[in-house]
Backbone as JSON, one array per atom type, in Angstrom:
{
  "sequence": "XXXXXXXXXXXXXXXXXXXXXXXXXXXXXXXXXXXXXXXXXXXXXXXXXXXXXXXXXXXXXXXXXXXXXXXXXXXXXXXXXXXXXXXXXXXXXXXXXXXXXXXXXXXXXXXXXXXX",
  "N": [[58.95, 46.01, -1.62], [56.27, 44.16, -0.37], [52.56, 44.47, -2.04], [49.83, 45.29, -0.55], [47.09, 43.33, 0.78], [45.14, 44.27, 1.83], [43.75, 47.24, 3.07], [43.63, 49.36, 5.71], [42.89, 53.0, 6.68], [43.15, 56.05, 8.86], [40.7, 54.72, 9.32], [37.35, 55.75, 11.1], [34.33, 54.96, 12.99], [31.25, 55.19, 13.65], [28.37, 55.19, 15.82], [24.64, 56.18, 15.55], [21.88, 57.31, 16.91], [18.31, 57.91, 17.3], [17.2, 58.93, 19.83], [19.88, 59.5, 21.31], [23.05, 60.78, 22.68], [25.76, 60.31, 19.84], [27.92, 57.77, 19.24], [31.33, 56.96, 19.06], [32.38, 54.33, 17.43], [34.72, 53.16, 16.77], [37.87, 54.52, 15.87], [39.63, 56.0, 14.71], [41.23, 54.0, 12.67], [44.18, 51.83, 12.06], [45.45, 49.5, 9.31], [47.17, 46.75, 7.84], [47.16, 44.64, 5.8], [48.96, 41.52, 4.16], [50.29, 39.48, 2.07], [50.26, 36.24, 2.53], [50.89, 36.25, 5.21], [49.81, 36.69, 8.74], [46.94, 38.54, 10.0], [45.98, 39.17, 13.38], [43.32, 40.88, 15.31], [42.92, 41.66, 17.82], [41.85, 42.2, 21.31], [40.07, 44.18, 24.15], [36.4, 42.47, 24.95], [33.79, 44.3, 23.1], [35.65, 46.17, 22.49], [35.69, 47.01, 19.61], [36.53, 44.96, 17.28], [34.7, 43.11, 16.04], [33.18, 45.03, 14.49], [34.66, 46.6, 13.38], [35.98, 44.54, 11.5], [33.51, 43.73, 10.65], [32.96, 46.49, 8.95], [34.81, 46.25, 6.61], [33.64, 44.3, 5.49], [31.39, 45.22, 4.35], [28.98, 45.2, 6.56], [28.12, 46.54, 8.51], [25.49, 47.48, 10.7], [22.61, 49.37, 10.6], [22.27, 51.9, 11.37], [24.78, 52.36, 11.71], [28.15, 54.32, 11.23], [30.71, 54.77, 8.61], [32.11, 57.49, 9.07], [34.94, 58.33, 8.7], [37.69, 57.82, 6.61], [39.69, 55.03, 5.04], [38.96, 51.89, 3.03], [40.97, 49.73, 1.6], [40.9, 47.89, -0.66], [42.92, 45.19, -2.21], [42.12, 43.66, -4.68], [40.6, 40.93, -7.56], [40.16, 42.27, -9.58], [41.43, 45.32, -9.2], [42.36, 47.87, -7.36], [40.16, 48.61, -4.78], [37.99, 50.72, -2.66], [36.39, 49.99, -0.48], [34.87, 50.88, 1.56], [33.47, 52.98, 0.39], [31.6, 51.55, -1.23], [28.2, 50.28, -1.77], [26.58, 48.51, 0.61], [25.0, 46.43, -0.75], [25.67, 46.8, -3.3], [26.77, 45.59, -6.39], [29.38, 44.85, -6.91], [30.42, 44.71, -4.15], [29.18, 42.43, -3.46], [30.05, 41.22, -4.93], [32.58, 40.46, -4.01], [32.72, 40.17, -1.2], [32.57, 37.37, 0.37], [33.14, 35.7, -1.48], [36.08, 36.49, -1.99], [36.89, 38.26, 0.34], [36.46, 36.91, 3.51], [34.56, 36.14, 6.88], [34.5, 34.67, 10.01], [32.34, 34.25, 12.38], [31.37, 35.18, 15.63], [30.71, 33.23, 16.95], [32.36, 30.2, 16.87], [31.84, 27.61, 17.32], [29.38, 27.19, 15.54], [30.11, 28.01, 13.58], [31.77, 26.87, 12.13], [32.1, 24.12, 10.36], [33.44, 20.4, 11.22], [33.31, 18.31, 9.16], [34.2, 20.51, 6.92], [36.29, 21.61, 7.06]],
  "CA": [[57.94, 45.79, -0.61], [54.76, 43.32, -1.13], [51.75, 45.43, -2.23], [48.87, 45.14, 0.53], [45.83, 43.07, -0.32], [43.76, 45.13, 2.16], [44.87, 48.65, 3.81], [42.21, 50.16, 6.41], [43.71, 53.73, 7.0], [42.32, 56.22, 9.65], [38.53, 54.61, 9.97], [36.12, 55.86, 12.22], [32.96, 54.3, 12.63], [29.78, 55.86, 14.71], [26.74, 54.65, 15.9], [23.83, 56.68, 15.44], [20.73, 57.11, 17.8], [17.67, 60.19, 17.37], [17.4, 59.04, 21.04], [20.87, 59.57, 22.13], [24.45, 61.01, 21.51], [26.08, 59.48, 18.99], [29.0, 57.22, 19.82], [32.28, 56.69, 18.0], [32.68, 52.6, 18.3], [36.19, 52.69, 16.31], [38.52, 55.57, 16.09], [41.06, 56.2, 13.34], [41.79, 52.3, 13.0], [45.18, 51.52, 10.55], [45.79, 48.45, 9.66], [47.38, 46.18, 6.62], [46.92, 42.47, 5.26], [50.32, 41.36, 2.81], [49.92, 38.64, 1.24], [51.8, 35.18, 2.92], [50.98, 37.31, 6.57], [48.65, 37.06, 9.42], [46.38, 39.75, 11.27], [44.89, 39.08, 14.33], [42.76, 41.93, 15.91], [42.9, 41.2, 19.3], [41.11, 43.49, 22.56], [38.88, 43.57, 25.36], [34.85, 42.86, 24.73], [33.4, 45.8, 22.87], [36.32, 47.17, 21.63], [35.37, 47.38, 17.86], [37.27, 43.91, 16.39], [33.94, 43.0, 15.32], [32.69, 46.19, 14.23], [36.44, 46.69, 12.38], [35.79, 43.1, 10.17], [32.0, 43.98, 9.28], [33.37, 47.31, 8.08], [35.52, 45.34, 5.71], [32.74, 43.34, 4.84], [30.07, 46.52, 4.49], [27.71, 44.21, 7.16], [26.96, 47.25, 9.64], [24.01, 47.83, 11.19], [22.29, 50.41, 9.66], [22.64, 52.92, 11.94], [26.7, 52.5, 11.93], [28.31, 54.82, 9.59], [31.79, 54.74, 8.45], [32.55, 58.6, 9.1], [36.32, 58.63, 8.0], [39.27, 56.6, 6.71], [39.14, 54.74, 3.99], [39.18, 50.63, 3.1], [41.7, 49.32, 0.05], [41.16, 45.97, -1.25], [43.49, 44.94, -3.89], [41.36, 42.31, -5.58], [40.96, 40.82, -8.4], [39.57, 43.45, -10.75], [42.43, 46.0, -8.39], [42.04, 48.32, -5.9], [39.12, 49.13, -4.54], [37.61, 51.59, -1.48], [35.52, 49.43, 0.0], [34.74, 51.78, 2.31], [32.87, 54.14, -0.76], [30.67, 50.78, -1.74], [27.28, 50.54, -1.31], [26.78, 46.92, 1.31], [24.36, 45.88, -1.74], [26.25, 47.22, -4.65], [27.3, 44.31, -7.31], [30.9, 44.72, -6.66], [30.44, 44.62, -2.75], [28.58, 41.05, -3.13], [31.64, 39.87, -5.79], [33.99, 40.25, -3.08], [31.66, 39.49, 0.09], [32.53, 35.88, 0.62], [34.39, 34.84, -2.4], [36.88, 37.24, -1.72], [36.59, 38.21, 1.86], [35.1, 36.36, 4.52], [34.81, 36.31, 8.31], [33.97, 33.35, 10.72], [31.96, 35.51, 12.89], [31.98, 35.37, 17.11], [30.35, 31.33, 17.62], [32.82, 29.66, 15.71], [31.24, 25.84, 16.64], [28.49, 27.23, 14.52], [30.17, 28.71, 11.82], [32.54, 25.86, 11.37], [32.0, 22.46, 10.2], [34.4, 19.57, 11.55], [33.36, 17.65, 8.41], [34.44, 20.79, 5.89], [37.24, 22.5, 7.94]],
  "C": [[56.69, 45.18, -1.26], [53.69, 44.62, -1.12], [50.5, 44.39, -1.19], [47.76, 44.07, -0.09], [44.77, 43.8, 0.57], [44.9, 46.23, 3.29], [43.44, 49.43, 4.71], [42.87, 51.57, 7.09], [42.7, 55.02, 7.59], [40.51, 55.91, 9.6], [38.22, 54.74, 11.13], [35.04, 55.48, 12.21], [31.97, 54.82, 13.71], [28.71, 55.46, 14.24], [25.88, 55.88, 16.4], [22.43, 56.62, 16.04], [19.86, 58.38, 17.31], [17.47, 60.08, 18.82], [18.55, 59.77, 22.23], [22.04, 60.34, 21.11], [25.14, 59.78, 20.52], [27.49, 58.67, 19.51], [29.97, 56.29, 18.92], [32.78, 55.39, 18.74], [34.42, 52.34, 18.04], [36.68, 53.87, 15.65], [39.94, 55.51, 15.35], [42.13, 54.86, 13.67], [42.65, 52.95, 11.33], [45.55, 50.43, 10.74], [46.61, 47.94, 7.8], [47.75, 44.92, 6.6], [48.0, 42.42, 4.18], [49.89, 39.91, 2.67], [51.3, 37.59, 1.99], [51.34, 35.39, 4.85], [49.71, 37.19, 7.38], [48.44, 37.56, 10.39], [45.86, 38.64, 12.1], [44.81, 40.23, 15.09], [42.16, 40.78, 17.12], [42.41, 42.27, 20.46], [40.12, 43.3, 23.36], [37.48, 43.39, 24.47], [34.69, 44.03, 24.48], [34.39, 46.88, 22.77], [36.53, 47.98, 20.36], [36.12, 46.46, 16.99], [36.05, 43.69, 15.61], [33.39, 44.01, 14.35], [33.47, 46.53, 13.01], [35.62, 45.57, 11.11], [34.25, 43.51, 9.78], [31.95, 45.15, 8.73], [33.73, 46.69, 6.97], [34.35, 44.63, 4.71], [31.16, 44.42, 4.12], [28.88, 45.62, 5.21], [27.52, 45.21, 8.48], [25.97, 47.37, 9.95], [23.62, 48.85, 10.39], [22.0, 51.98, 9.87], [23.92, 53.26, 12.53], [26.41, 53.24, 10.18], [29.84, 55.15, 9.48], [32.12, 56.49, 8.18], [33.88, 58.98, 8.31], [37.07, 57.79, 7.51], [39.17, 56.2, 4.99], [39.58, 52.82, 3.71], [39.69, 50.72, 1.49], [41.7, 48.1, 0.1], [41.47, 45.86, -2.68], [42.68, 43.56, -4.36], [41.61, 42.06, -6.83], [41.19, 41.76, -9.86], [40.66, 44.92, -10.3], [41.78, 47.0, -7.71], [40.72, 48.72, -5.41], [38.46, 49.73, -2.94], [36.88, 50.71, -1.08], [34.62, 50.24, 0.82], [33.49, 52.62, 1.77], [31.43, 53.03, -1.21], [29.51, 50.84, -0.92], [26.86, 49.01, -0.67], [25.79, 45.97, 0.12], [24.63, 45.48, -3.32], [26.47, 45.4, -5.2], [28.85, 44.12, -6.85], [31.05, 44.4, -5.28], [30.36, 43.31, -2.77], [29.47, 40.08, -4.45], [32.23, 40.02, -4.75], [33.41, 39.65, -1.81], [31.99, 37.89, -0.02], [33.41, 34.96, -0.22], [36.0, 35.7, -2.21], [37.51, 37.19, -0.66], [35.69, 37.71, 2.37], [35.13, 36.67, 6.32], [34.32, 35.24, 8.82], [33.64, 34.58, 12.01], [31.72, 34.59, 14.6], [32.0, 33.65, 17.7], [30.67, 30.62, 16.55], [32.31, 27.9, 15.78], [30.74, 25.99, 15.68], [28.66, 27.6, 13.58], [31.34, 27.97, 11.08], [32.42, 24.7, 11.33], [33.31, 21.24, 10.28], [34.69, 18.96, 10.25], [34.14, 18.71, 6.69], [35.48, 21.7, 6.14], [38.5, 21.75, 8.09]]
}
């Protein structure tokens, strides 16, 4: 069996208010990326696809907090929690973009005809 290059296994993610209850956006998500293979996270508006990929990326808000689960990215340097990193850390911002990326919701604007 191919070894994963990313494994997201029960994550929960909650948003945090001192106004309000708190509210769980994404709920023991499992997922896995093989190498050759492609995801698509697919679901209504405001289901947590976005929410899901800027986990991955540690680009939450800052009152999202990854409660449970845990993120595996086999990279180059090998496995790593992503999940455990800090969205600033050194290792977060080696993988952030050269690594992993995302084309995020307004793809005219986040893709160029001339470099695409």
């Amino acid at each position: 069996m191919t070894k994963p290059l990313l494994s997201i296994n029960d994550m929960s993610i909650v948003f945090t208010s001192p106004d309000e209850p708190d509210i769980e956006a994404v709920r023991q998500v499992d997922l896995t990326l093989t190498p050759g293979k492609t995801l698509a996270l697919v679901g209504e508006s405001g289901c947590g696809k976005s929410v899901t990929a800027r986990a991955v990326l540690r680009l939450l808000d800052k009152n999202a907090d990854i409660r449970t689960g845990e993120i595996i990215y086999e990279g180059e340097g090998g496995a790593t929690d992503i999940a455990r990193l800090k969205s600033d850390s050194t290792a977060m911002r080696s993988i952030r973009g050269a690594q992993i990326s995302m084309i995020f919701q307004e793809p005219m604007s986040s893709l160029s005809p001339v470099h695409t």
